[in-house]
Wavefront OBJ file of the C-alpha trace (Angstrom):
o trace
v 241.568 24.820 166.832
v 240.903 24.944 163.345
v 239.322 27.718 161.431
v 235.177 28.073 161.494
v 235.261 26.959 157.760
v 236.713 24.035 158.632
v 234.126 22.881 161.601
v 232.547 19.354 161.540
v 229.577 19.375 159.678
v 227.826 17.437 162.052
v 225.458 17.801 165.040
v 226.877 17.208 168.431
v 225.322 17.689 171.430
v 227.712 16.995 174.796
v 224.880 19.290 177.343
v 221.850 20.138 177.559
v 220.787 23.112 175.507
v 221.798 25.721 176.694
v 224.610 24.412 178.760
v 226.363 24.838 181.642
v 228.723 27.673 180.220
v 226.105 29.390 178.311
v 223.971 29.833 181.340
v 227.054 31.796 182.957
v 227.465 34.005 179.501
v 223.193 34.616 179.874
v 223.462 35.531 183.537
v 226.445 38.108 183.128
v 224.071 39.410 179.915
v 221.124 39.886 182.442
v 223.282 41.979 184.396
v 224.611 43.756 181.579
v 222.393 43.963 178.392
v 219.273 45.931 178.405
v 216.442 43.888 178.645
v 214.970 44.647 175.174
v 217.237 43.194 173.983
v 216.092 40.040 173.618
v 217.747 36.041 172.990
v 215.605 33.397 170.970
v 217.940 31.005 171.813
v 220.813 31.727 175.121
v 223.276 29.781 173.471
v 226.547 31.268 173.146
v 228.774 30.900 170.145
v 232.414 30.395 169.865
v 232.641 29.215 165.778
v 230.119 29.050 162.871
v 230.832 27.656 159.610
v 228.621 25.883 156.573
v 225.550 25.165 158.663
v 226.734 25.032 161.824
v 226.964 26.517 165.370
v 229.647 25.614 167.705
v 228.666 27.070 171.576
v 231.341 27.762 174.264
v 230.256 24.208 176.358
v 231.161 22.254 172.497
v 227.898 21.535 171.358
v 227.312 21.862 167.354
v 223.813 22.793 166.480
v 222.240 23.103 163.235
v 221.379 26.538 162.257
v 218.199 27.099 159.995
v 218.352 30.717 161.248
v 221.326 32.261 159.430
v 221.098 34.805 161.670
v 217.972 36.084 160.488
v 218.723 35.601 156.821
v 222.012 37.701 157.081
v 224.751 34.624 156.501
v 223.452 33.499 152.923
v 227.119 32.616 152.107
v 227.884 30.755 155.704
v 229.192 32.994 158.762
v 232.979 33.010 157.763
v 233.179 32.651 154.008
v 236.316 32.185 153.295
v 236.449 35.615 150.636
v 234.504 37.521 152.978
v 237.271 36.413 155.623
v 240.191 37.046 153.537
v 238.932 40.190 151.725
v 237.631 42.053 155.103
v 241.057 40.387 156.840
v 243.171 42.702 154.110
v 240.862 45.905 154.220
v 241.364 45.811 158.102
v 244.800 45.609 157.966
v 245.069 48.876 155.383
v 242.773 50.879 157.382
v 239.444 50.252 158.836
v 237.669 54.063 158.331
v 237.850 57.226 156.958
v 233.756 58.222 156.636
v 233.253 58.322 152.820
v 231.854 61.767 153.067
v 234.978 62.968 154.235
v 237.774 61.104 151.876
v 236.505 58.600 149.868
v 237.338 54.613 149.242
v 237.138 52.247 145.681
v 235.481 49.453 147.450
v 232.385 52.030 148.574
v 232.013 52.532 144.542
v 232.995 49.188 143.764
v 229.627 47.610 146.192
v 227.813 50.387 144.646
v 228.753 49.245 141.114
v 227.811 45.581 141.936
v 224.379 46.513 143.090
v 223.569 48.524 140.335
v 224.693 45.617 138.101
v 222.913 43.412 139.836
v 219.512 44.357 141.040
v 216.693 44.174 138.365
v 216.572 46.299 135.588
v 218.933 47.734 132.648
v 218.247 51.262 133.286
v 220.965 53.592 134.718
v 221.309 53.364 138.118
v 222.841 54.738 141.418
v 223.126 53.503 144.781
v 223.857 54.891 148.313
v 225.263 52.778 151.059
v 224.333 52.601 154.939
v 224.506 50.187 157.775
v 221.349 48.500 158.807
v 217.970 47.947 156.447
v 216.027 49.820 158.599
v 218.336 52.812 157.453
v 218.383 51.783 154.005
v 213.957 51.812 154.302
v 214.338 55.461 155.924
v 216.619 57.089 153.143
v 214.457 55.316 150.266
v 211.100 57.120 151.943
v 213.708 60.374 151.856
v 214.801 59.695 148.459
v 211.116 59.587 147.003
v 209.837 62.557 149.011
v 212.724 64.339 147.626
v 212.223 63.100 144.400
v 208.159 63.332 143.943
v 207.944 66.310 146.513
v 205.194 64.423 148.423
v 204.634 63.268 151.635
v 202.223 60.333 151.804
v 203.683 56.570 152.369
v 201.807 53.199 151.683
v 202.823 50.242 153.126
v 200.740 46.947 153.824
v 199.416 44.529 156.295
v 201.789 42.013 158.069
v 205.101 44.372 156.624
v 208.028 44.478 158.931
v 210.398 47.620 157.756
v 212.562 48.311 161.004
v 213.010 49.661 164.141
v 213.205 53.654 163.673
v 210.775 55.736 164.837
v 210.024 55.989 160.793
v 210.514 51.954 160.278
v 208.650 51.439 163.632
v 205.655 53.265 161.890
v 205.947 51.359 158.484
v 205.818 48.117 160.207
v 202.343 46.270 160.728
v 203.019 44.351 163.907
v 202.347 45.933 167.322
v 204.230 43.086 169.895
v 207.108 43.825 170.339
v 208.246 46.108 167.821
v 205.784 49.528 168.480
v 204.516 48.631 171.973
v 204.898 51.528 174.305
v 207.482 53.016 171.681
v 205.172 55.968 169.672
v 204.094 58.583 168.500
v 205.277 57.486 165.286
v 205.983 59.298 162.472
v 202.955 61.092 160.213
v 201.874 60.365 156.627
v 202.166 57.082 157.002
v 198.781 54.544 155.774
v 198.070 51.097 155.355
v 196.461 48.974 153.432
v 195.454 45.016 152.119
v 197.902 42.440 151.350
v 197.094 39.514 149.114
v 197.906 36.795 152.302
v 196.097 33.680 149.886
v 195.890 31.755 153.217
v 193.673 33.946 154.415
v 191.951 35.609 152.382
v 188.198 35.397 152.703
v 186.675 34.912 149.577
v 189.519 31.933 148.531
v 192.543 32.002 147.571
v 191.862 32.273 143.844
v 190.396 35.750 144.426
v 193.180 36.852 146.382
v 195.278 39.150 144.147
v 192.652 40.696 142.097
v 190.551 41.632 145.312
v 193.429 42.737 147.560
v 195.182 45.074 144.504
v 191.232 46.648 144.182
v 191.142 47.593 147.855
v 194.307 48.352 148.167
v 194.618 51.005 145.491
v 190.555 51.849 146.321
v 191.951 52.858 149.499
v 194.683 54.967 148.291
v 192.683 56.506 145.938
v 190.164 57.510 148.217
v 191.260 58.168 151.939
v 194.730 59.544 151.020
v 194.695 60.312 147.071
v 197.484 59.008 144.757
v 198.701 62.633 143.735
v 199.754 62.479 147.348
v 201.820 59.564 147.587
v 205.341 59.384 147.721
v 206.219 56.109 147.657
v 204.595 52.369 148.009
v 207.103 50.252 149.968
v 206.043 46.141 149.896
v 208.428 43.300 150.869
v 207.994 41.015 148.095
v 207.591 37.747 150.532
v 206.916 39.442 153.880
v 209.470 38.349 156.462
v 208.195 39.223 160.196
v 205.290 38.650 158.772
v 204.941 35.467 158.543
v 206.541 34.479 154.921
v 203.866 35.243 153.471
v 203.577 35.269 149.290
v 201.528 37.518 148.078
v 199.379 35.900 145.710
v 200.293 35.834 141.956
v 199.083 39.197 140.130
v 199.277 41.289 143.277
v 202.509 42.795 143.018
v 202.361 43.648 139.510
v 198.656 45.282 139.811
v 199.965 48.017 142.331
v 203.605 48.314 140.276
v 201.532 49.624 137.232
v 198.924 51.412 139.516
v 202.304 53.346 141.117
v 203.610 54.007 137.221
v 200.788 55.310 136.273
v 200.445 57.793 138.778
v 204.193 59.008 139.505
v 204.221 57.016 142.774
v 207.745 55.557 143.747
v 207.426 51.737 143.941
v 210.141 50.545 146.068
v 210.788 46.396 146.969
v 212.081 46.052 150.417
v 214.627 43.252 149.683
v 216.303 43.270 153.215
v 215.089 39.679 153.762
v 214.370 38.391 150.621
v 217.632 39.438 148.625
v 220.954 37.897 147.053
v 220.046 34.658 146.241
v 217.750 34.380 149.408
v 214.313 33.061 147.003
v 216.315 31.112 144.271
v 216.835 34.731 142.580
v 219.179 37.521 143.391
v 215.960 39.553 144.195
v 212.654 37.634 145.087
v 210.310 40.573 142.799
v 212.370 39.128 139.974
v 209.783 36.084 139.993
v 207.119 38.059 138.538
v 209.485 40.303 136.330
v 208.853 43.807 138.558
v 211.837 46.242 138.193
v 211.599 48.192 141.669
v 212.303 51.923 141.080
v 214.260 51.408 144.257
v 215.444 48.415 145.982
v 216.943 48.438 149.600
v 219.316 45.718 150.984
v 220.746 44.842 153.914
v 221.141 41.370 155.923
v 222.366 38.819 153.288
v 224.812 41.544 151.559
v 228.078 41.646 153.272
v 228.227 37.824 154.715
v 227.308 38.947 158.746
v 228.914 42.665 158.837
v 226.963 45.555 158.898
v 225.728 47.110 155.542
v 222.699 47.988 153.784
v 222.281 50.189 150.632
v 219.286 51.952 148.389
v 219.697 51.146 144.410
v 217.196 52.851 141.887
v 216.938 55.063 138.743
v 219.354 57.395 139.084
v 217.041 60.198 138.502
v 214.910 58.861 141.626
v 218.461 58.880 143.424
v 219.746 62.007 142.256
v 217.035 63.864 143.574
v 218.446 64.112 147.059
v 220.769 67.213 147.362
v 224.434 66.682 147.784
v 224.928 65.774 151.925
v 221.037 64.767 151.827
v 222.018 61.204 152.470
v 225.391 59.520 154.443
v 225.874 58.591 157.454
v 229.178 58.650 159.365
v 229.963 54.742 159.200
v 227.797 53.973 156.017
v 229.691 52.142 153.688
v 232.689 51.328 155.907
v 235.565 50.063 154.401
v 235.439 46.888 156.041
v 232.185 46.286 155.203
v 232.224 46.477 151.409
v 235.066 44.526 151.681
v 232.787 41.472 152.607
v 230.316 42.414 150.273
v 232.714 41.936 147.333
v 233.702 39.118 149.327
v 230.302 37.683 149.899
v 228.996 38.344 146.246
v 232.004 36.979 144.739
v 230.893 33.832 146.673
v 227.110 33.937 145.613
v 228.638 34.097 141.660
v 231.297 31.614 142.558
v 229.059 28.752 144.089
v 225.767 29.455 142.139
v 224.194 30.316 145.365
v 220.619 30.307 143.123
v 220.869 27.024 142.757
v 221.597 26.157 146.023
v 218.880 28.170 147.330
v 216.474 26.566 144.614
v 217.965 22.870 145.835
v 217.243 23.628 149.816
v 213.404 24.713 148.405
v 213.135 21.290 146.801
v 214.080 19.182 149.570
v 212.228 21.084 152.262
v 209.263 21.327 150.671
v 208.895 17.787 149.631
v 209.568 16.815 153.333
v 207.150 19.282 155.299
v 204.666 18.628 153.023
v 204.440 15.102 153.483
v 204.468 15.880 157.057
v 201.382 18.604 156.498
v 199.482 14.938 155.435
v 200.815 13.722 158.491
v 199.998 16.718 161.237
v 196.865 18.300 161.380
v 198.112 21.649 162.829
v 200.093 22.664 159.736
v 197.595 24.870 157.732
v 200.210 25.545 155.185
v 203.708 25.298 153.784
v 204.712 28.243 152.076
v 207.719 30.244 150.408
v 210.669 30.079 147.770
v 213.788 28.732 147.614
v 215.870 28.579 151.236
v 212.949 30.813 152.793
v 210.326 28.597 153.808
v 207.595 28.625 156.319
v 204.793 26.675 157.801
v 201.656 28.668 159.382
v 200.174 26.282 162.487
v 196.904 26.489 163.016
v 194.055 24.824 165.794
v 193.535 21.609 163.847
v 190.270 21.826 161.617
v 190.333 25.514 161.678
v 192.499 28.387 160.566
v 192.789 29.834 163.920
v 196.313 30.542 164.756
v 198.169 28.450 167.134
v 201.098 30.174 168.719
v 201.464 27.191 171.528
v 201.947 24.624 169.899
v 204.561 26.583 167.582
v 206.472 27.774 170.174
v 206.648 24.297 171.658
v 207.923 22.746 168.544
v 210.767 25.926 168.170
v 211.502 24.526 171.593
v 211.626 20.941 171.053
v 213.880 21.621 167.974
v 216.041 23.809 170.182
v 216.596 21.204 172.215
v 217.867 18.550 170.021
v 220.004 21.096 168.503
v 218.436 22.755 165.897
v 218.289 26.164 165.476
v 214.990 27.751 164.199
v 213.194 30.903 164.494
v 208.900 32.052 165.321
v 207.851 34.795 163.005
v 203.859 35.986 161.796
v 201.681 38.777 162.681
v 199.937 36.059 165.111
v 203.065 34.244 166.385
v 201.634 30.895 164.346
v 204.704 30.650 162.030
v 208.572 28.232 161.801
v 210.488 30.213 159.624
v 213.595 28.681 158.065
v 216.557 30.086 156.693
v 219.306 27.489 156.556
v 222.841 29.039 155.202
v 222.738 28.515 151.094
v 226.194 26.651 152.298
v 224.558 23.925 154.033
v 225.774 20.498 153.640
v 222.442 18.533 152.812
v 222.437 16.087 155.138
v 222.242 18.258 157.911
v 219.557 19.686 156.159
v 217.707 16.541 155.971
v 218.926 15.663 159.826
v 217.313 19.326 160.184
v 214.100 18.146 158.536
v 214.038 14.805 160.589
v 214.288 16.763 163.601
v 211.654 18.802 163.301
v 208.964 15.940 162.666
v 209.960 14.884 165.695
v 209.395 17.858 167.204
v 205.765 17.604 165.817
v 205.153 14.049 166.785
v 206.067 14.856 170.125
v 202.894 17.248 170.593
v 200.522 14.656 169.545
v 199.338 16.667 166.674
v 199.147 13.017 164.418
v 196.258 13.665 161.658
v 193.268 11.994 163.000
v 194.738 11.561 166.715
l 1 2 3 4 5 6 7 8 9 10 11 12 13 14 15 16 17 18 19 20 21 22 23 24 25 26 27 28 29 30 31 32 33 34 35 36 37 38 39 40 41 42 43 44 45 46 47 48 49 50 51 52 53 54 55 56 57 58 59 60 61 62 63 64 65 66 67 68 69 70 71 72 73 74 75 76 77 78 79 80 81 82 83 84 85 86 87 88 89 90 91 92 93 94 95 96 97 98 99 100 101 102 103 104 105 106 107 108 109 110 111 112 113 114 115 116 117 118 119 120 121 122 123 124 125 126 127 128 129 130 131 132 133 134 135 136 137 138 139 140 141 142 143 144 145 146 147 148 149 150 151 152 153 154 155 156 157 158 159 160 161 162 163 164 165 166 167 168 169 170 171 172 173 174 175 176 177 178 179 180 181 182 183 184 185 186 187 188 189 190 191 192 193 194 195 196 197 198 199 200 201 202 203 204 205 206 207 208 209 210 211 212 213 214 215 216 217 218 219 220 221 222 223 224 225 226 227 228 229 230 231 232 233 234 235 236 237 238 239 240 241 242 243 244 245 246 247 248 249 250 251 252 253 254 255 256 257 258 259 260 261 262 263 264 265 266 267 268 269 270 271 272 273 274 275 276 277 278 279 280 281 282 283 284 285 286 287 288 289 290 291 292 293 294 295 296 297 298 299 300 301 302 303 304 305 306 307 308 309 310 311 312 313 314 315 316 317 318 319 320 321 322 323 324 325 326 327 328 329 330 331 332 333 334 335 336 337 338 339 340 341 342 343 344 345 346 347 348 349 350 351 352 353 354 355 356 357 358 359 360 361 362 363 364 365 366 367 368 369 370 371 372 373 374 375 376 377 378 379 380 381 382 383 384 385 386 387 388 389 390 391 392 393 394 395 396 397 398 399 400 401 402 403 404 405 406 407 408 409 410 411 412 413 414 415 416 417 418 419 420 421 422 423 424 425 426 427 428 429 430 431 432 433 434 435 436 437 438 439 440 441 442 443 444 445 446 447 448 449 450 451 452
């Protein structure tokens, strides 16, 4: 068998999907897995490479998934591979608290290097970016001494009991799960889509009631920190409109507030950028990370002014497997790739050709409302044609047609109306394009023609 690198780039479907194999794997994972824990799609993986899936019955599917935005630089780069392969092989943990590693410093130094800004930075390391949200609310409360934490409608920020609380979405991420954690308040987000008064008023209105609201029902001199993905993931991939993030940066400046970009989705090289706030020039005072960072293994980290970060006490923040060894191995690994192949442009390159083809198809289908996003992190919102009422149905019928030809693709929005896509920045493009093909099949198969 040859390595995952080294897969066919091609589709190849030899079962149904899921097959025959994969239906054993989900059965024995019915009787063994929680059921929380959820499956999009039960098929079970034996390779990945470039933009590929290979299952256990032999089928290759496309994957516009990435696992959730986590393999930017493919699942088995071959530096993330070979640097992780030699860090495993010297020693595989310590705790970095305890006695200390380079390549913990050496991520750290990358990060600071890399993330916007020229000021002096630090950065702390952990293992999932609902960790890295949790310590950056820490960091600012320890930092400002105040409580109070804004975040905004349609935000996704983790699964903690903190993260659970940050996050907009009820189903299925707070259901049945609270109380959640105090001092916690939310307000407008500049969704153009749907905002009332037009999409042209957009930013200006949603900044004024966002900051009316924080002045009023919690008062700035209270607030800690503002915390805003700048495109919201979960969400729905939703942009907020031009003018809206910079209105609340200065609005936190000028009233001590810690403004802090929730990059988890968005980040290294994700948007066309190495951070998507870099598109309107904001400099975060922190940024966390997580997903895309360390090329599938677990890592996430909190960068910022290094008085913001200092301001923790000294065993304030850790964790006993933050930063492991392995891990910032494939980080160097992974960003050495990024550099290496100009994932940017590759990102910016996927953007062009998926957004020229869905929104030919938007012309087409009458239950695309719109086609949004940056780069390889595009969406399209479905709505009941002639209105902007969501339509989950017919979106989760077109995931599943797509599934079934053999393309992966994943749901997201606050009203389950949204395909996300986030093809590997590695992805050959004609299985892009054979991507693209499949899924206006998938929406000529619901009848959904313009004028049908």
């Amino acid at each position: 068998m040859s390595a995952a690198p080294l897969l066919p780039q091609e589709r190849r479907l030899v079962t149904a999907i899921p097959g025959p194999k994969s239906q054993e794997l989900q059965a024995r994972k019915l009787g063994a897995v929680a059921a929380g824990v959820g499956t999009t799609l039960p098929v079970y993986v034996s390779r990945a490479g470039g933009g590929v899936l290979e299952d256990v019955d032999g089928n290759s599917l496309i994957d516009f998934g990435s696992g959730i935005a986590v393999v930017n630089v493919g699942n088995s780069a071959e530096a993330v591979v070979a640097k992780a392969s030699e860090q495993l092989a010297a020693f595989t943990h310590t705790c970095f608290m305890v006695t200390p590693y380079e390549g913990y410093v050496a991520v750290a130094e990358q990060l600071n290097e890399l993330t916007p800004g020229d000021h002096d930075k630090r950065t702390a390391l952990f293992n999932s970016g609902a960790e890295a949200v949790e310590n950056a609310v820490k960091i600012a409360r320890a930092y400002t001494k105040r409580t109070a934490v804004v975040v905004f409608d349609h935000g996704y920020h983790g699964r903690t009991n903190l993260t659970m609380g940050l996050t907009a979405k009820n189903m299925p991420y707070k259901q049945g799960f609270g109380p959640f954690a105090p001092e916690i308040y939310r307000v407008p987000v500049a969704y153009p889509y749907r905002w009332l008064t037009g999409a042209e008023n957009c930013a200006a209105e949603a900044a004024a009631q966002a900051i009316d609201m924080i002045n009023k029902q919690i008062g700035a001199e209270n607030v800690a920190a503002i915390i805003i993905e700048p495109i919201q993931g979960e969400g729905g991939f939703i942009e907020p409109a031009k003018g809206f993030l910079p209105a609340i940066v200065e609005y936190a400046k000028a009233n001590g507030i810690v403004f802090v970009a929730d990059e988890i989705q968005t980040g290294f090289c994700r948007t066309g950028q190495w951070f998507a706030c870099e598109d309107e020039g904001i400099v975060p005072d922190l940024i966390t990370t997580a997903k895309g960072i360390a090329g599938g293994l677990p890592l996430a980290a909190v960068t910022g002014r290094a008085e913001i970060m200092d301001a923790a006490h000294a065993g304030g923040l850790g964790g006993t497997y933050g930063g492991n060894p392995v891990a910032c191995a494939a980080a160097l690994g992974a960003i050495e790739t990024m550099k290496t192949l100009d994932l940017n442009a590759k990102a910016q390159r996927i953007g062009e050709v998926m957004l020229g083809r869905l929104r030919a198809m938007a012309e087409k289908f009458d239950v695309i409302g719109e086609i949004r996003g940056r780069g390889a992190m595009i969406a399209i919102e479905l709505v009941k044609p002639g209105s902007k009422e969501p339509n989950p149905e017919v979106t989760a019928a077109v995931a599943k047609a797509c599934h079934a030809e053999g393309l992966v693709v994943l749901t997201a929005g606050t009203y389950g109306n949204v395909l996300r896509f986030l093809p590997p920045l590695v992805i050959p493009e004609h299985l892009l394009t054979e991507g693209l093909d499949i899924i206006e099949g998938a929406f000529a198969l619901q009848g959904t023609t313009a004028g049908a």
